[in-house]
N, C-alpha and C positions, 0 to 999 in steps of 0.2 A: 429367670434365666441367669440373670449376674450372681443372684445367690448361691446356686448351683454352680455356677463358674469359678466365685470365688472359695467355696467350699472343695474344690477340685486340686486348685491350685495350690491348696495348705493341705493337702491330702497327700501322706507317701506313696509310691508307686516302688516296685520291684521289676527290674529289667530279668535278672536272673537271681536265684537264692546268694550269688557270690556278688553279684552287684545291687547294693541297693542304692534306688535312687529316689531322693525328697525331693517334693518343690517349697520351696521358698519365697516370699513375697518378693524377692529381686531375680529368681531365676532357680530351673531344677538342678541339681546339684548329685553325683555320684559318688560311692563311696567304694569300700570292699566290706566284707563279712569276714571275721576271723574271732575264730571262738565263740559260736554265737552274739558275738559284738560288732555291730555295726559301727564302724568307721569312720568318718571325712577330716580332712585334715585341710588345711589352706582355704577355709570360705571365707570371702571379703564379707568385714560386716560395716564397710565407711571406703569413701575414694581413698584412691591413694594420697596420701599428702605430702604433695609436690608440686611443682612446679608456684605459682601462684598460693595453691593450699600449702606450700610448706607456713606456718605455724597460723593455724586458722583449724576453730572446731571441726571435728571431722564430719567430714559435707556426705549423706546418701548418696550408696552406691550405685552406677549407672545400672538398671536391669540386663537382662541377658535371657532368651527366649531357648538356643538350644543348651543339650545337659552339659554344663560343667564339672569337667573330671577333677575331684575334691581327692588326692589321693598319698598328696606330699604337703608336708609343711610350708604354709610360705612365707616370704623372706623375716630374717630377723630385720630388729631396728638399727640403725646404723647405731655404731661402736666401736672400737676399736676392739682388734681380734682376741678371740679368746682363747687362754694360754691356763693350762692347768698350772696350777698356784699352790704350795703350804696343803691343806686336807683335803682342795677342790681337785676332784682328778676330772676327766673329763667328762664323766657321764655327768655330772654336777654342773658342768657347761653346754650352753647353745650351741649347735651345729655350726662351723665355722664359715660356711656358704648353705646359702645365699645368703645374703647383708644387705639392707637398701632400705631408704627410705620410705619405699612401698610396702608398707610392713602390716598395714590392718587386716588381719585375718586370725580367727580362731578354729578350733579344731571340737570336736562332739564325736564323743565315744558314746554308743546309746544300747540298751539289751533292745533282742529281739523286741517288734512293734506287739504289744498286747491292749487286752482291754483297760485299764487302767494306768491314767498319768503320771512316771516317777517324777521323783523328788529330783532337783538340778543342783549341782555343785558346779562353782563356775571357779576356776584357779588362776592367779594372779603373782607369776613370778617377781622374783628377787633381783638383786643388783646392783643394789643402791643408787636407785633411778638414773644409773650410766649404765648400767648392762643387763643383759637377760636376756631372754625370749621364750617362748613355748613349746619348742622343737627339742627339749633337756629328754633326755635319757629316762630321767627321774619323776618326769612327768606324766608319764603315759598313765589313758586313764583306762586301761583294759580291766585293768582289776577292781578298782570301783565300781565299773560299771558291770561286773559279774556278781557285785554287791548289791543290784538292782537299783541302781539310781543312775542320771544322765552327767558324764562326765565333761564339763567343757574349761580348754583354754585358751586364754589372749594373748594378743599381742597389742602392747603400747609403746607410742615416743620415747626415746630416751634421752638424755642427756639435755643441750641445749636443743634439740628438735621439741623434745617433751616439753620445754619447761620456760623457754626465754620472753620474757615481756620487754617493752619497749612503748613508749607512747605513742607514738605510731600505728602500732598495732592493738593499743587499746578504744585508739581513733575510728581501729577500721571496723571491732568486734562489735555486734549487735548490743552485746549489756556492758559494754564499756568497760573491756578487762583483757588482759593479756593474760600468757603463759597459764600453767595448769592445765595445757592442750593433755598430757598423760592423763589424767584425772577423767578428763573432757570422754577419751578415746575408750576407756572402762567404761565410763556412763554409756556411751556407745555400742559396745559390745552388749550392756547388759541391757540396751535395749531392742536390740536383735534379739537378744535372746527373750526376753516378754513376746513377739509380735512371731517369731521362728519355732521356739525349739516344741512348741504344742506336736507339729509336724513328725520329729524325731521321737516321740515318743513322751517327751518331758512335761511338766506340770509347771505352767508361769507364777503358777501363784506359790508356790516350794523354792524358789531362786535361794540357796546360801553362797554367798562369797567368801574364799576360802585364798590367802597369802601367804607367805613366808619372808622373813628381813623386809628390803622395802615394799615386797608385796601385803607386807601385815602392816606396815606403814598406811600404807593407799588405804586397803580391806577399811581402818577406821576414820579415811579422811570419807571415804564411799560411805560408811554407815551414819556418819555426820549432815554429810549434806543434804540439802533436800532437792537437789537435782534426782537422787538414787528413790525419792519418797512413792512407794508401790511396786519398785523392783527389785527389792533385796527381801528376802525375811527371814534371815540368820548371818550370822558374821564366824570366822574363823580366822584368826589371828597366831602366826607361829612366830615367835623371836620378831616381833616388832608392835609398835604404839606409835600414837602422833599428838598425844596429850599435852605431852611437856617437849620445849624445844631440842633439840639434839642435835650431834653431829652429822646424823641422819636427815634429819629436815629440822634447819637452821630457824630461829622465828625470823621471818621476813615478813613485810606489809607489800603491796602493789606495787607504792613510790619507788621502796628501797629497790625492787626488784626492775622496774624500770631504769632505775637508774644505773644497775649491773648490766640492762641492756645495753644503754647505750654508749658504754665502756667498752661490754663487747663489739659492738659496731664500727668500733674508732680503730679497737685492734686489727681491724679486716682491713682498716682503709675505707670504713663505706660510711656515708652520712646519712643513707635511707632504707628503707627494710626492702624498695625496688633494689638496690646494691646488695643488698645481703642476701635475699633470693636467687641472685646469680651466682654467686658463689656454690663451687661446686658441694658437695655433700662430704668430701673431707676435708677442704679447706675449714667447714666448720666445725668439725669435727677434731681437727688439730687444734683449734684455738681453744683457748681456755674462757670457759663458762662462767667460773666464778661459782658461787655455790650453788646445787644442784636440789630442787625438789618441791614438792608441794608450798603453798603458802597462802597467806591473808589474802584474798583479795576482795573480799567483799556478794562476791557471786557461787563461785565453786566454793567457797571457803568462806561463807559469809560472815564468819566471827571466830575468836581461840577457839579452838578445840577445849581448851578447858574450859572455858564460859559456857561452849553449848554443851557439856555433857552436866556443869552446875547448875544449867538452868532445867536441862532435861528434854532441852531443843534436838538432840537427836533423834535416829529413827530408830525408836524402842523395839529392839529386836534381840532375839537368844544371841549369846556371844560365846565364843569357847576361844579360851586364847591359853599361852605358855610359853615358857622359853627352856633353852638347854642349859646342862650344866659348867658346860665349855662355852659358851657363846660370851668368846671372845675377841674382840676385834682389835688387835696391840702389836706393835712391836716390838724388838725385843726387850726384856725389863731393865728397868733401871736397879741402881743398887740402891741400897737401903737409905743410905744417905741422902743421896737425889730425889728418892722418894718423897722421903717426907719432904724435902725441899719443895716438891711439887705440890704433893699435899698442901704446904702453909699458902704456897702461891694462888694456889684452887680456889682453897674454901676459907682461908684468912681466918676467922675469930673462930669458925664452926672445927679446924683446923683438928684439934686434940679428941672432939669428939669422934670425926672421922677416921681419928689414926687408932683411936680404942677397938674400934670393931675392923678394920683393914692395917693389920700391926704391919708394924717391921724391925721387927727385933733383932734379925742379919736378913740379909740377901736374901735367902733363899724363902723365908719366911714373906719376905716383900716382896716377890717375885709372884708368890702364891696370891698377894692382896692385890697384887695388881691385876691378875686377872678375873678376879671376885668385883673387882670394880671394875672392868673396861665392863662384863657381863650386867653390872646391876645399875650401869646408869646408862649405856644405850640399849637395854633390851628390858630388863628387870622391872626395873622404876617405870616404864612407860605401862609392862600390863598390869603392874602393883595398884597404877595408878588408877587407869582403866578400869579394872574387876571392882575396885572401891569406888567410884562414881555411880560404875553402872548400879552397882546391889545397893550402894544408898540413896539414890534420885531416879533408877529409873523402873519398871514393872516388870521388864523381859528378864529370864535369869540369865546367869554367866557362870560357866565355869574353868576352871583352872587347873593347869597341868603345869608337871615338872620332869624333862625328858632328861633323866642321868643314866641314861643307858650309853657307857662308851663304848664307841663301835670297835671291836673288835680289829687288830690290824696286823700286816701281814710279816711287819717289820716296825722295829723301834721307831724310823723315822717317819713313819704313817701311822702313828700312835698320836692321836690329838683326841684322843678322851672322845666326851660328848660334844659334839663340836659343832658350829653353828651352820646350819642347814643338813646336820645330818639326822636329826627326827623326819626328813622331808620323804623317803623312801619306806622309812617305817609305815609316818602318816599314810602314806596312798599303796601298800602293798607291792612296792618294788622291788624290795631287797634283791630281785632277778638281775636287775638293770647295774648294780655295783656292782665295779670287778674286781678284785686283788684283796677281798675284805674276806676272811675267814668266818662268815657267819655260821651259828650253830643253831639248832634245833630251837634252844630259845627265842633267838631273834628270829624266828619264821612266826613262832607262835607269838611274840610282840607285836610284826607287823599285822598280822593276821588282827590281833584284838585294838589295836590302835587304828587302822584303818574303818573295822566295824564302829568305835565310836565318829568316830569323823562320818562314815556314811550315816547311821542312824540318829547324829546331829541331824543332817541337811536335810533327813525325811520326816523328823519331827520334830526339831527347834531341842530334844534331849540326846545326850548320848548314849544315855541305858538303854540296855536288851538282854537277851537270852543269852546266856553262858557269858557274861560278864563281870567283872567285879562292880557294886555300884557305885557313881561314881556324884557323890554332893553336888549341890549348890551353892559357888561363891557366894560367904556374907560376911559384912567387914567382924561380925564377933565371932565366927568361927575360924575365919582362914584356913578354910578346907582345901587341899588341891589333893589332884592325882599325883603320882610320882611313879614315873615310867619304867621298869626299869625290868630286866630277867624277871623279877617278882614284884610287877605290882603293887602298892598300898596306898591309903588314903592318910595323910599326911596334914598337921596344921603346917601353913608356907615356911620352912628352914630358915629364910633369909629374910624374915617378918622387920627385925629390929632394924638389921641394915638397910633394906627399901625403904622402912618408913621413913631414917634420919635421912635419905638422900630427898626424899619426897619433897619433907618438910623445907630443907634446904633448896633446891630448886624451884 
């Protein structure tokens, strides 16, 4: 009879063709039907973390007996508000309400219930582990999931909620570790989704993880650890790595990070994480963090990421990663002179080699290198480095993409080329969701075949199919990639020389 019972309770149920409703092992849950796609949006998959749980692993959710209406986003992670920027217009941003602390909940786009388990793509916004959430415009997984696979996205901590350690609160954690709660709140998610999405339609044993910027960050801190070890089995990386340190995620150990804690704690006025806990949720949020994002510690992050991908200590699985041609992250340039100034300051003895392949011969020419370099050593260098670990130490392939498709734009000053998060619409068959961008017939047919590879990743660890061009496997003697663009081709990597000298250099 329990058998039956619990066989019942993982079992969907249909209220009407327009509502469907799952049950869940924490409670049933209702959605909408639109487009033959089943819907829910805001399911908690972890307490809220607050009060006492503000920075503490995310603790199981309390169950819940009647159906919970899943039909709106729920809250983002606190942040500060967000304000379209330079190429970000607003669909490119989170929903500006609701905001809160209370923010664990992910969303499942799923095709009609049949006999056979799809493949799960689970997505992992950007932000540079201060902002984001899963409520983006850009996000939506309706179109994937008419691709016949189960669409899902998270929501994680940001900023110092994500990320702050303190001895105190390595004091209080079961394996003796702080911060990396963001890291913690993914593992989280992706373990709802093993014990949940069988329900919805999905296949536990198909989970691919899929980022962008600091979501492709995470994506390789996730396919590292072995917290993730029987819940992932493909990785998707866009415009981001965590191989090599960066502005992105800084290299920090436990200590060092602790000790930014308890910096921050002094700045509040507080001497104990009981004091810091009261503090309201902006007062923390006005204070300054100190640097933001993954790191050493021993448990989440049990060694570099360079050691475990050399030793081969990660979790060997298909990888697809790339970056854009614009993924740039800079201010305005400097002149030529300053430049190289900068330059010799940089890289000191490696200095003339650097400035051979990133010239500056006037201004304008170094203006050009400067963005060739903000692109190839926070974005470039980390999958260069990646795709080369994986194809030489580990068994799963990888492959590689180069999106230089600039988005078409409506006006000169909304002309930023390929620009960094804007494959992100491509990838998942959005292009509906941009506003003000003049897309043409091409770019329907790019998202279209960009999105099929992405789907037909996550259902078979490859991207090749039907009516595609095919597309290699990264190996460090060939340096094959894709290269995105109006016309498609298969491409040895353009920017081979220059990732390698920054490689070797870092």
């Amino acid at each position: 009879m329990k058998y039956f019972f619990a066989l019942f309770m993982l079992a969907p149920v249909f209220l009407t063709a327009q509502t469907p409703v799952v049950s869940t092992k924490s409670g049933p849950v209702s959605g909408i039907e639109k487009e033959g796609i089943q819907i829910f949006k805001g399911i908690p998959f972890a307490a809220p973390p607050v009060g006492d749980l503000r920075w503490k692993a995310p603790q199981p959710v309390q169950p819940w007996k009647d159906v919970k209406q899943c039909i709106a986003f729920g809250p983002s992670p606190v942040q500060a508000p967000p304000v379209p920027f330079m190429c970000w217009s607003e669909e490119y941003l989170i929903p500006k309400e609701p905001i809160s602390e209370d923010c664990l909940y992910l969303n499942v786009w799923a095709p009609k219930k049949s006999t056979t388990k799809k493949a799960v793509l689970v997505y992992i916004y950007g932000g540079g582990f201060r902002s984001g959430g899963s409520g983006c415009d850009i996000y939506d997984g309706t179109a994937m999931a008419k691709k016949d696979i189960v669409f899902v996205s998270i929501n994680y901590r940001v900023g110092a909620f994500g990320f702050l350690a303190h001895p105190e609160l390595t004091k209080e954690s079961e394996h003796h570790v702080s911060g990396n709660y963001a890291i913690l709140d993914m593992v989280a998610a992706l373990k709802w989704v093993k014990d949940n999405i069988a329900a919805f339609g999905g296949d536990p044993s198909r989970v691919t993880i899929a980022g962008q910027s600091a979501g492709a960050f995470a994506v390789n801190f996730l396919a590292a650890t072995p917290l993730t070890k029987g819940l992932i089995h493909g990785a998707i990386a866009e415009s981001g790595g965590s191989i090599l340190p960066s502005s992105i995620r800084p290299a920090m150990h436990l200590n060092q990070a602790e000790a930014t804690g308890i910096d921050f704690a002094k700045s509040l006025g507080c001497n104990s994480i009981k004091e810091l806990r009261n503090k309201s949720a902006d007062q923390i949020l006005n204070a300054n963090p100190g640097a933001i994002g993954p790191f050493e510690d021993g448990y989440v992050v049990p060694s570099s990421m360079m050691q475990t991908y050399l030793k081969d200590q990660q979790n060997d699985i298909p990888a697809l990663l790339g970056w854009n041609l614009d993924d740039k992250i800079m201010g305005p340039p400097l002149t030529a002179d300053k430049y190289v100034q900068s330059i010799k300051q940089q890289f000191g003895a490696n200095a003339e080699k650097v400035l051979a392949l990133y010239p500056a011969t006037d201004d304008a020419t170094a203006a050009e290198s400067q963005g060739e370099m903000s692109r190839d050593q926070t974005f470039g260098v980390q999958g260069y480095t990646w795709a080369s670990l994986q194809s030489e130490n580990g068994k799963a392939p990888i492959y590689v993409y180069n999106f230089n498709r600039k988005l078409p734009a409506a006006t000169p000053a909304n002309d930023f080329g390929a620009f960094h998060t804007g494959e992100v619409p491509y990838a998942y068959n959005n292009l509906h969701t941009v506003h003000n961008r003049p897309f043409t017939k091409a770019d329907y047919e790019l998202a279209d075949q960009m999105s099929s590879y992405w789907a037909n990743f996550a259902k078979t660890g490859d991207p090749n199919g039907l009516n595609l061009m095919q597309w290699p496997k990264y190996n460090k003697a060939t340096k094959q990639v894709m290269e995105f663009n109006t016309n498609n081709k298969v491409v040895k990597l353009p920017t081979e020389q220059k990732l390698a000298l920054l490689t070797t250099i870092l």
